[in-house]
MITIDO-252996 format. One record per residue (C-alpha): residue number from 0; chain; x, y, z. Coordinates in pm, 1 decimal, padded with zeros to 6 digits. Layout:
BEGIN
+-----+-------+----------+----------+----------+
:   n : chain :        x :        y :        z :
+-----+-------+----------+----------+----------+
: NUM :     A :        X :        Y :        Z :
...
+-----+-------+----------+----------+----------+
//
This chain:
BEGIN
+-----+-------+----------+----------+----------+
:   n : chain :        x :        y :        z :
+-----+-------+----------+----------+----------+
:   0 :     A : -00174.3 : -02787.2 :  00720.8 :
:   1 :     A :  00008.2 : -02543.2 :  00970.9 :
:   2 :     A :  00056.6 : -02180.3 :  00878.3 :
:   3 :     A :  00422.5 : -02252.9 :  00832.2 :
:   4 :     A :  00373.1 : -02526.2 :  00587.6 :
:   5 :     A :  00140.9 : -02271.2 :  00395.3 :
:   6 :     A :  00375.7 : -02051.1 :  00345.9 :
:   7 :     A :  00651.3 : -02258.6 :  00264.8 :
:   8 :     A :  00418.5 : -02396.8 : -00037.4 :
:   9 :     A :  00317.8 : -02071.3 : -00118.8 :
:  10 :     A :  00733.4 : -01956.7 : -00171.6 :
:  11 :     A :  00797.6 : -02303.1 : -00345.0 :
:  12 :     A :  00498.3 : -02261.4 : -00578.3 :
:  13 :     A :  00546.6 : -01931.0 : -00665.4 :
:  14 :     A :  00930.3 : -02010.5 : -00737.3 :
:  15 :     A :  00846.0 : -02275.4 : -00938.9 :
:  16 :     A :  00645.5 : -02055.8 : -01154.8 :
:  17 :     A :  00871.5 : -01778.8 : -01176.6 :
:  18 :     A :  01102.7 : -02030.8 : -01331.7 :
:  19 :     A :  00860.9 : -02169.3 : -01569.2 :
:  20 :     A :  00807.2 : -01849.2 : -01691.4 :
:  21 :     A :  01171.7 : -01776.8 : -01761.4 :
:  22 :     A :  01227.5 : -02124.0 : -01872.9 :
:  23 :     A :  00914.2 : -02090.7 : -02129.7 :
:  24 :     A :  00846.3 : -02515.3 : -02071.3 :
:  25 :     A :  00608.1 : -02642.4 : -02216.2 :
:  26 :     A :  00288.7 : -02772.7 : -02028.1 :
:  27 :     A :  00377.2 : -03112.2 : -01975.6 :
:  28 :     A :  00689.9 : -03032.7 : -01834.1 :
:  29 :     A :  00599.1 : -02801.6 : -01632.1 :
:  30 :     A :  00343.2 : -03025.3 : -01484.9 :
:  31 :     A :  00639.1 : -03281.4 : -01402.8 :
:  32 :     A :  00843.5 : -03014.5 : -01240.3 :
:  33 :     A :  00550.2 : -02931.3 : -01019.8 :
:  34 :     A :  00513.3 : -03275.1 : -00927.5 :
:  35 :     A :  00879.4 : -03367.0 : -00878.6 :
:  36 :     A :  00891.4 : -03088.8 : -00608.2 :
:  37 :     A :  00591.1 : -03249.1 : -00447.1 :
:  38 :     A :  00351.5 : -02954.1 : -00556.4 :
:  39 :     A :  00154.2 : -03166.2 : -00779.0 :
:  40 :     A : -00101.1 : -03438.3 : -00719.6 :
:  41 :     A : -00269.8 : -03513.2 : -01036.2 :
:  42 :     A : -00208.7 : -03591.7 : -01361.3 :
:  43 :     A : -00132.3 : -03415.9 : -01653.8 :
:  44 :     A : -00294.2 : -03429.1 : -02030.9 :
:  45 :     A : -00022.6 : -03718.3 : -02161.9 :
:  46 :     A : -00190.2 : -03942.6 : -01897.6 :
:  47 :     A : -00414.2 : -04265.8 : -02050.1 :
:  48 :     A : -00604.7 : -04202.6 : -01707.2 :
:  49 :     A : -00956.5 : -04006.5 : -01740.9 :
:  50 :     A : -00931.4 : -03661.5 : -01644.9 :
:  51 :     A : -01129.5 : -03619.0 : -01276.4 :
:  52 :     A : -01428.0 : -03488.0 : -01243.6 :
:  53 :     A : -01422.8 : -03105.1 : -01179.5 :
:  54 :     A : -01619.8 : -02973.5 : -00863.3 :
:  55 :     A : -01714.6 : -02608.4 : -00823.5 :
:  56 :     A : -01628.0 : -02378.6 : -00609.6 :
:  57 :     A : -01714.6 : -02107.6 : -00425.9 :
:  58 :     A : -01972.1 : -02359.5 : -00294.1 :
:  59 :     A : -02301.0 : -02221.5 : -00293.3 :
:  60 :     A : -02207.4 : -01894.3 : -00521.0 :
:  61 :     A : -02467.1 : -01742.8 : -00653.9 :
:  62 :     A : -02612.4 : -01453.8 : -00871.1 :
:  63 :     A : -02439.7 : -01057.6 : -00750.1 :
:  64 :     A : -02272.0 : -01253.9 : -00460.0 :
:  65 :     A : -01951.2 : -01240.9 : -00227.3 :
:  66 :     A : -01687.1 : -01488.1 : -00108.0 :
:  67 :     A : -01412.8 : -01411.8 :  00165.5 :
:  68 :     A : -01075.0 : -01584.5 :  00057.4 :
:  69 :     A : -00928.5 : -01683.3 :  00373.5 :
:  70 :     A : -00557.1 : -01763.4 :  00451.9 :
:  71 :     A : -00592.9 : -02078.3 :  00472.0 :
:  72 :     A : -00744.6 : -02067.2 :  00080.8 :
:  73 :     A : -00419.9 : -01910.2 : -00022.4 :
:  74 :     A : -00251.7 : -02179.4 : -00215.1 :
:  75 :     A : -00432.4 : -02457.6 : -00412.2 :
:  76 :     A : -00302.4 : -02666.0 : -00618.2 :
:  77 :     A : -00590.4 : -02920.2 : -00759.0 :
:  78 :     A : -00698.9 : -03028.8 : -01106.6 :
:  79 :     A : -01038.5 : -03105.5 : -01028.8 :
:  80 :     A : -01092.1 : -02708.8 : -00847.3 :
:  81 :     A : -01330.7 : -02548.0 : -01109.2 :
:  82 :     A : -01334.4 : -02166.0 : -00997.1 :
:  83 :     A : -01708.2 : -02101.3 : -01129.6 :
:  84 :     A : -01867.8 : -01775.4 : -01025.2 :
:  85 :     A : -02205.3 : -01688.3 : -01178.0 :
:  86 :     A : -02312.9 : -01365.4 : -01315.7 :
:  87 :     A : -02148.8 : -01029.5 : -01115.4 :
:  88 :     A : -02021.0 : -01224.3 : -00853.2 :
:  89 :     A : -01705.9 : -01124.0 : -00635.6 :
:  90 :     A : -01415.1 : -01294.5 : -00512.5 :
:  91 :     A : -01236.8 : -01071.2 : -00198.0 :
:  92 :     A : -00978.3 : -01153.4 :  00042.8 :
:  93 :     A : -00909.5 : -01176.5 :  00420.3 :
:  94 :     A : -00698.4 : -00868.3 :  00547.3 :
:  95 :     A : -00442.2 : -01172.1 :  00654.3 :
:  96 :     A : -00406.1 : -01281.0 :  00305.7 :
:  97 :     A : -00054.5 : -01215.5 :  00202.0 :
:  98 :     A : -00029.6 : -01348.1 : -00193.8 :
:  99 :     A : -00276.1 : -01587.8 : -00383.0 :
: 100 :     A : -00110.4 : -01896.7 : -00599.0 :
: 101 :     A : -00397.0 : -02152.5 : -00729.7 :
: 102 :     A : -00362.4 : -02374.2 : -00991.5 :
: 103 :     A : -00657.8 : -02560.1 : -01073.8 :
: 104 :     A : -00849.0 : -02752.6 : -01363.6 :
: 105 :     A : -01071.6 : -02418.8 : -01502.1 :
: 106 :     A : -01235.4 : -02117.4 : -01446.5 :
: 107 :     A : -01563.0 : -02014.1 : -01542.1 :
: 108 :     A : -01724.2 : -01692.2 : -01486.1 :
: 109 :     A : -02062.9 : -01536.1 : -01561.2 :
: 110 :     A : -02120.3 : -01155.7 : -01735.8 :
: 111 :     A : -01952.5 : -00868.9 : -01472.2 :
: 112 :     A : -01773.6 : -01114.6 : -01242.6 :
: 113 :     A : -01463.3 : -00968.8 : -01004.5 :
: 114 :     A : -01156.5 : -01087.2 : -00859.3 :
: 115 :     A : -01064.7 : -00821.5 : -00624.2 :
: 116 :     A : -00699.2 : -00773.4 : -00527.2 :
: 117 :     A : -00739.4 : -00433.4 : -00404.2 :
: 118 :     A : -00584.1 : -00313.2 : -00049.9 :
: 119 :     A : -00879.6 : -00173.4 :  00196.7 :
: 120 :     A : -00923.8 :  00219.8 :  00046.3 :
: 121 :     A : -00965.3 :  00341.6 :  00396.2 :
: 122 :     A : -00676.4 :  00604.0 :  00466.1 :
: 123 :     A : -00428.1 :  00472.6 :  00819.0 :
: 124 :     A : -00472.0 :  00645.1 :  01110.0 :
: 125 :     A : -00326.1 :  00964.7 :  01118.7 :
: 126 :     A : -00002.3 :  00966.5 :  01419.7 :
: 127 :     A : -00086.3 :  01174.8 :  01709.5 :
: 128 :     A :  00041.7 :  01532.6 :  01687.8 :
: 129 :     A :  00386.1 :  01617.1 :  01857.8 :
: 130 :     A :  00320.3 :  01807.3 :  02243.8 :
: 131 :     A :  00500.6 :  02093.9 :  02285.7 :
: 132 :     A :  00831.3 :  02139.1 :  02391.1 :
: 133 :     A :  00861.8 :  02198.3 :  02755.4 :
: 134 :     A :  01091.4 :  02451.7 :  02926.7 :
: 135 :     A :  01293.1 :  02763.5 :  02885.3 :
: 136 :     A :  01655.6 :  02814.6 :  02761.8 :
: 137 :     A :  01893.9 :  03064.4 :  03015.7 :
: 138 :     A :  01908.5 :  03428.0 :  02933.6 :
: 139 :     A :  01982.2 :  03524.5 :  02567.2 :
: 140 :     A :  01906.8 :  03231.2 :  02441.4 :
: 141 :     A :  01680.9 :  03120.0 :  02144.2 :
: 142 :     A :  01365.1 :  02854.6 :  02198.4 :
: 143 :     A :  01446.8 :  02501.5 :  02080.5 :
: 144 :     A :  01281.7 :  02375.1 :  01763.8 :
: 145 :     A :  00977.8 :  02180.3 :  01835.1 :
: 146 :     A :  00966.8 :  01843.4 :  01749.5 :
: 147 :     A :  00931.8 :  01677.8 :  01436.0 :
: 148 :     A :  00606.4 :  01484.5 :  01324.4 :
: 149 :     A :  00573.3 :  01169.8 :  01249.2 :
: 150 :     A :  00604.9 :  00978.6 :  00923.4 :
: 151 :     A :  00239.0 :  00896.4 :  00816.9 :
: 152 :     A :  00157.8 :  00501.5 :  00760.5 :
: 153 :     A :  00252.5 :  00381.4 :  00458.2 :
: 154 :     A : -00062.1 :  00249.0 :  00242.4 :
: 155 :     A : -00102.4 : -00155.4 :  00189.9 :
: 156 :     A : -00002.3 : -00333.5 : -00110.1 :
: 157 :     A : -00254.5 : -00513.8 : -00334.2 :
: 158 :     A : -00213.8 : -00885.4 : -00275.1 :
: 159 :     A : -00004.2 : -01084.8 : -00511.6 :
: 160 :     A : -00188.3 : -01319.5 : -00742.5 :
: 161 :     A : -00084.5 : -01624.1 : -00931.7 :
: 162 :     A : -00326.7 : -01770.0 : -01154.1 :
: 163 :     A : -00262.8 : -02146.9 : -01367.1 :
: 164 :     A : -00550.1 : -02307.9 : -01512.9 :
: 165 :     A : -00613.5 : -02533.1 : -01799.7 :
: 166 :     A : -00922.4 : -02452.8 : -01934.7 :
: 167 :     A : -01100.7 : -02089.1 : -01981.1 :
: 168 :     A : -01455.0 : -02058.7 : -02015.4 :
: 169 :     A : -01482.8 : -01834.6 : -02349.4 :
: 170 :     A : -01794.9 : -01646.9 : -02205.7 :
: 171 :     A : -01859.3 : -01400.6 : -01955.7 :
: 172 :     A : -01642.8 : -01109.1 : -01826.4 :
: 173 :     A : -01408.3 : -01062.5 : -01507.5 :
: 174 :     A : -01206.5 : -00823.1 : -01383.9 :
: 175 :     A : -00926.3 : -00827.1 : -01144.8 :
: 176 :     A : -00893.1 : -00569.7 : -01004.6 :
: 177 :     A : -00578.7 : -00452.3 : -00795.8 :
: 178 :     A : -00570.1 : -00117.1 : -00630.0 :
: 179 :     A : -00288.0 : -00036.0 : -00388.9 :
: 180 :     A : -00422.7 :  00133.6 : -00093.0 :
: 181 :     A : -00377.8 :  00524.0 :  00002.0 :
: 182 :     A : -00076.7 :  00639.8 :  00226.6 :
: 183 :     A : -00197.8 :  00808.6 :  00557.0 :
: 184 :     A : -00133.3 :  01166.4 :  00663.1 :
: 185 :     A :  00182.2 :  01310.3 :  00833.8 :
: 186 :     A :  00180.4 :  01393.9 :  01190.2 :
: 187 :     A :  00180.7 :  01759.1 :  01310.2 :
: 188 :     A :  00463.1 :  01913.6 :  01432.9 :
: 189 :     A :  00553.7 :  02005.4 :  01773.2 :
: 190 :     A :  00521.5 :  02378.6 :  01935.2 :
: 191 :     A :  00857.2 :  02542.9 :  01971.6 :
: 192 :     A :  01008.0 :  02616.3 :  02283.3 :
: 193 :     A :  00930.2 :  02934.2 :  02529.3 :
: 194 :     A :  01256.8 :  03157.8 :  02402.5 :
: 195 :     A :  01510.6 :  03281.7 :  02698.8 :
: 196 :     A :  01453.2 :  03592.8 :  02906.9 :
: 197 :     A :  01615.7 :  03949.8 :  02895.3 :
: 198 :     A :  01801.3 :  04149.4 :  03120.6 :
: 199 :     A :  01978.6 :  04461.4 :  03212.3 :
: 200 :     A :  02308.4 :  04270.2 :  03181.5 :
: 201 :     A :  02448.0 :  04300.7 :  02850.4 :
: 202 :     A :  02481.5 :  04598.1 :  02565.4 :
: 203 :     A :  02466.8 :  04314.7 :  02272.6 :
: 204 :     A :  02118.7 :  04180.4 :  02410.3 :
: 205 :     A :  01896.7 :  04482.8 :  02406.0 :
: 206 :     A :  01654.0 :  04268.6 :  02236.9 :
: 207 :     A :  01559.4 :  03955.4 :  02410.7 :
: 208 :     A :  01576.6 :  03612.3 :  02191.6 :
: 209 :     A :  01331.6 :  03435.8 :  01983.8 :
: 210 :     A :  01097.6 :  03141.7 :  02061.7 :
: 211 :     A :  01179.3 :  02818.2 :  01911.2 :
: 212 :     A :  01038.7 :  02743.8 :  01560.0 :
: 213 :     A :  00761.2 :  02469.6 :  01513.2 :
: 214 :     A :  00834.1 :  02149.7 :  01439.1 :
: 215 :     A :  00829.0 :  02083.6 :  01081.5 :
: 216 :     A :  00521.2 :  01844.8 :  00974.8 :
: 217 :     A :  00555.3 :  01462.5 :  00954.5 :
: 218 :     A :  00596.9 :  01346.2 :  00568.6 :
: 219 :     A :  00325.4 :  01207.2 :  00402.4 :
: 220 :     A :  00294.7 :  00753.2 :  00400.4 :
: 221 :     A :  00327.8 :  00631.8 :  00063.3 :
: 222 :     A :  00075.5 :  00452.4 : -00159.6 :
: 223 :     A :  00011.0 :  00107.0 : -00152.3 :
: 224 :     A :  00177.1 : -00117.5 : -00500.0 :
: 225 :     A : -00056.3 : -00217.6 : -00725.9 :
: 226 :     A : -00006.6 : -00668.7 : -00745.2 :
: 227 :     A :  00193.3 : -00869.2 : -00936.8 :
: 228 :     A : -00017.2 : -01060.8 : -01100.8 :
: 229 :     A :  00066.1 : -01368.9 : -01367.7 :
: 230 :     A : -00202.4 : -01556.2 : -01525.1 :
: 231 :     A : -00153.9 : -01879.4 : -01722.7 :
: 232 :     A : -00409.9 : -01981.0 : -01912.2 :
: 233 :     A : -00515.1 : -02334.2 : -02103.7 :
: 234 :     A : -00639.7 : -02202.2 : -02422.5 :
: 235 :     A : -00374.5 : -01971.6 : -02533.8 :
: 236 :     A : -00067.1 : -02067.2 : -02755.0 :
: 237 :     A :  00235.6 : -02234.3 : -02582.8 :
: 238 :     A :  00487.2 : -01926.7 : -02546.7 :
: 239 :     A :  00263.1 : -01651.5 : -02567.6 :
: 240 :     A :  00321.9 : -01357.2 : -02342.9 :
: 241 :     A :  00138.1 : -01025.7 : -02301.9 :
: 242 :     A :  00256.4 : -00766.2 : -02033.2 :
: 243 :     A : -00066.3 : -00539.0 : -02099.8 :
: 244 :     A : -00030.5 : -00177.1 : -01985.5 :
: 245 :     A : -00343.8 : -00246.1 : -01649.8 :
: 246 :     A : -00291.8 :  00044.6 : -01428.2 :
: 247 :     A : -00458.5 :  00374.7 : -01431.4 :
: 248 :     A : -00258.3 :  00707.7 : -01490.1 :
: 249 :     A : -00394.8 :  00855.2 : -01198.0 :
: 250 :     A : -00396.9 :  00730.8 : -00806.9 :
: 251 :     A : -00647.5 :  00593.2 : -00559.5 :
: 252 :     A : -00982.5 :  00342.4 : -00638.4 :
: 253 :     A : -01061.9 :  00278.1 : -00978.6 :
: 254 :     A : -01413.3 :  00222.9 : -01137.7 :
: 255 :     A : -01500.6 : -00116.2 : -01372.1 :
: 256 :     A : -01378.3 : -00093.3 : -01741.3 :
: 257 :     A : -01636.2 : -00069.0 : -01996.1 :
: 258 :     A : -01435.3 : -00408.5 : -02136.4 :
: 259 :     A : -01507.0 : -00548.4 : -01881.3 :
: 260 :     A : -01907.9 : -00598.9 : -01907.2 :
: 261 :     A : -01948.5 : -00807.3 : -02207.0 :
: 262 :     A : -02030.7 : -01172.4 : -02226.4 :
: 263 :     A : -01720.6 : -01270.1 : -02477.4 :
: 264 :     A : -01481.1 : -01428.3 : -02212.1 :
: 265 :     A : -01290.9 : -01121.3 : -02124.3 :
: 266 :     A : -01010.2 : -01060.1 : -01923.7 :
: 267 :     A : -00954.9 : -00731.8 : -01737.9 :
: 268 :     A : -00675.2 : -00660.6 : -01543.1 :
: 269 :     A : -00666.7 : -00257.0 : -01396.8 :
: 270 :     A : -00590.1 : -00084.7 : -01083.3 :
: 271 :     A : -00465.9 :  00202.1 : -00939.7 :
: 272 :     A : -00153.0 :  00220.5 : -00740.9 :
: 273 :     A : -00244.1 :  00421.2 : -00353.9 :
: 274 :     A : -00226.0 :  00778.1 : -00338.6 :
: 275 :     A :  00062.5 :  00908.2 : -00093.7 :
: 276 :     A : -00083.7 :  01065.3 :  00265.0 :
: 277 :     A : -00106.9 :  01465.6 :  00291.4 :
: 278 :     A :  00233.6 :  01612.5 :  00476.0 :
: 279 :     A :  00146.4 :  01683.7 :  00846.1 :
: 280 :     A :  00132.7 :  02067.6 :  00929.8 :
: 281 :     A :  00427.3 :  02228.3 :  01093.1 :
: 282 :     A :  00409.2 :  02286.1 :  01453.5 :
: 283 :     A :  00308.1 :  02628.5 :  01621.1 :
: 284 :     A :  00579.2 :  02862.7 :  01661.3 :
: 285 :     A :  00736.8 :  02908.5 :  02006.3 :
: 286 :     A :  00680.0 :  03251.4 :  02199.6 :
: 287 :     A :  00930.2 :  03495.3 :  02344.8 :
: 288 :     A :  00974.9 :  03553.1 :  02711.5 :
: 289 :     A :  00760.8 :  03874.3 :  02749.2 :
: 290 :     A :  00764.6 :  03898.6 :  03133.8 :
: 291 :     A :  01022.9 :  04177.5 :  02984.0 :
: 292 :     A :  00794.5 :  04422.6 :  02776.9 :
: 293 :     A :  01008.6 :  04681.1 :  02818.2 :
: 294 :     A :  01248.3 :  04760.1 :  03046.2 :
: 295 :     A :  01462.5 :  05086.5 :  03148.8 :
: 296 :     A :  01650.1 :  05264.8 :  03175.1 :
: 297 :     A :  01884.5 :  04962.1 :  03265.7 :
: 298 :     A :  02053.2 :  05222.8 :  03514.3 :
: 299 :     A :  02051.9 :  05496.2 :  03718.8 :
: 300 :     A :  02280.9 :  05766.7 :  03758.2 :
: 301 :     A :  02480.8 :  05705.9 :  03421.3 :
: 302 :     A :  02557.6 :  05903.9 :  03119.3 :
: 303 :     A :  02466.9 :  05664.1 :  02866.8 :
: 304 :     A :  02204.9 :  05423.9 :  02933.9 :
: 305 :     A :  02009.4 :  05156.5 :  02743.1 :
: 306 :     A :  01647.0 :  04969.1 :  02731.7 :
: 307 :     A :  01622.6 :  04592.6 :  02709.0 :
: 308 :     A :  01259.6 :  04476.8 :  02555.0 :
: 309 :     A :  01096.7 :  04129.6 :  02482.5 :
: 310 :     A :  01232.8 :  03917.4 :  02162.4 :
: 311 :     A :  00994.6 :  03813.8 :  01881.2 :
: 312 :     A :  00807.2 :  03496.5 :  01856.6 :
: 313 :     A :  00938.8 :  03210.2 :  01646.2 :
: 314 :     A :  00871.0 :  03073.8 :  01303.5 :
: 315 :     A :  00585.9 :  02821.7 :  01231.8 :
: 316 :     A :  00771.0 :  02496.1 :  01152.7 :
: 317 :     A :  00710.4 :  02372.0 :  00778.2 :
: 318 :     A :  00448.2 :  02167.3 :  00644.9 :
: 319 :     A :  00530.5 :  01786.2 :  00599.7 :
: 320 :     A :  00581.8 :  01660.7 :  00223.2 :
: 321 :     A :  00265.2 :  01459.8 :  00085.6 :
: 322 :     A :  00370.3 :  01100.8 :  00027.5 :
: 323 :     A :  00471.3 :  00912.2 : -00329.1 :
: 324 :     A :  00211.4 :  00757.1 : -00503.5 :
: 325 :     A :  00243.6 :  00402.3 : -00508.5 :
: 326 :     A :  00401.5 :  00153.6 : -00791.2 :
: 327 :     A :  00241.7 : -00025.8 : -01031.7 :
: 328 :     A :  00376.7 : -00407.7 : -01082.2 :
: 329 :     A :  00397.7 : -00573.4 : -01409.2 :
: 330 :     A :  00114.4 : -00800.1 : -01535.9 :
: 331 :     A :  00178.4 : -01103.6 : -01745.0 :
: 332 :     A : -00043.0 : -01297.5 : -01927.1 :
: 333 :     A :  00134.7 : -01671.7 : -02026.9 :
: 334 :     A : -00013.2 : -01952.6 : -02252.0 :
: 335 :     A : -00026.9 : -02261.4 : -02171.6 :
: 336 :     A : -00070.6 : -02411.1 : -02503.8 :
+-----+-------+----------+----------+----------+
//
């Protein structure tokens, strides 16, 4: 199927959901609106026809091991997909991966089993630091401001998961887990500009003028989102909903639940949303013109006379804010009956 086509069933799939969920349709129904769009190939429980038989998958998985979710993998939507991963075994996904929407015949998982949504925890690369600013201002005139830094990357969103399936193992434990990934660091600021020069010239410029501030610091990314995740599960009561409170108060990578270990069909959901980047420092003040140190007297020969001297240095440019933390999207758990 081409990558356009994907995607297209991905949006359609996901739509359709979205509207079963405000629609609250029972299963069969919801199985015939699946199949009217063309979304659906098999049959549903009101069928005479012998339910197919159910092949495993990851192929191959086996005790404490990985599987890759490519983009390709990113929509499913077959009855006879059994999602069976044996004892602490992990599900990740490509970096290409935008959302996840399967819907498949059951899921089975072993004791300390993880589907993980998270966002790579690496911080983004942090932008280059502004250069200076080049050149001097005319006489009596102040530095220029250096320049600003740059906004720091903004941290990945978890991916996006849709979950339907008809039949729950009632052992085991899994966790989904669905940390948004940190924000990276502001760019430094610029140095200010090399202030004007001084002269014997004029009474109201004894003093000559300041350098240019820094540059003020580049704000902080943001944090990554937590995902949006909706599960529909075979099992529980036509109807039900839970929105369960499955994000941590604080930011950044969280650690397994203690739930989320036992061998009684459990259900974890928890993440943290990404913490924002640090601010970028401000940029190093600009100097004044000293080729002046002091200078005078301005003439000869006169009553009154005057000194001109060198101006002051400028001010360091403020640090950059530290980005938001990330959002946390809801969670909804929907039975299927």
């Amino acid at each position: 199927m081409a990558e356009h086509d994907l995607i297209q069933k991905l949006q359609e799939s996901r739509e359709f959901l979205f509207s079963v969920q405000e629609d609250n349709l029972p299963t069969p129904l919801i199985l015939e609106r699946f199949r009217s769009a063309g979304l659906l190939n098999f049959k549903n429980s009101t069928d005479d026809a012998a339910p197919p038989a159910l092949v495993d998958w990851p192929a191959g998985a086996e005790t404490g091991g990985t599987y890759t979710v490519q983009r390709y993998e990113a929509v499913v939507l077959d009855s006879t997909r059994h999602i069976n991963l044996p004892e602490k075994f992990t599900l990740k996904f490509a970096d290409d991966v935008p959302a996840i929407n399967w819907t498949v015949g059951k899921l089975t998982f072993g004791v300390g089993c993880t589907i993980d949504l998270s966002a790579p925890h690496a911080k983004p690369k942090t932008p280059p630091p502004k250069p200076p600013r080049e050149g001097q201002p005319d006489y009596f005139v102040p530095g220029e401001r250096g320049f600003f830094g740059e906004l720091g990357i903004s941290g990945r969103k978890a991916i996006d998961f849709t979950l339907t399936t008809f039949r729950v193992t009632p052992t085991g434990s899994l966790w989904i887990r669905m940390d948004g990934g940190p924000g990276g660091d502001g760019g430094n600021g610029g140095k200010g500009q090399l202030g004007g020069g001084t002269r014997c010239q004029d009474l109201n410029h004894l003093k000559g003028p300041p350098g240019g501030p820094g540059g003020p610091g580049g704000p902080g990314g943001e944090g990554g989102a937590t995902s949006y995740v909706v599960l529909f599960l075979g099992g529980l009561p036509a109807g039900f909903a839970l929105h369960p409170v499955a994000w941590s108060s604080s930011c950044g990578a969280t650690l397994r639940p203690d739930n989320a270990n036992g061998n009684d069909g459990t259900i974890v959901v928890w993440g943290g949303p990404g913490c924002g980047g640090k601010g970028g420092a401000g940029g190093d003040p600009g100097p004044a013109d000293r080729s002046v140190i002091q200078r005078g007297p301005c003439y000869a020969d006169v009553i009154v006379n005057y000194y001109v001297w060198a101006g002051d240095d400028g001010d360091r440019g403020p640090d950059g804010t530290d980005g938001r933390t990330g959002g946390c999207l809801p969670v909804v758990f929907h039975g299927l009956g």
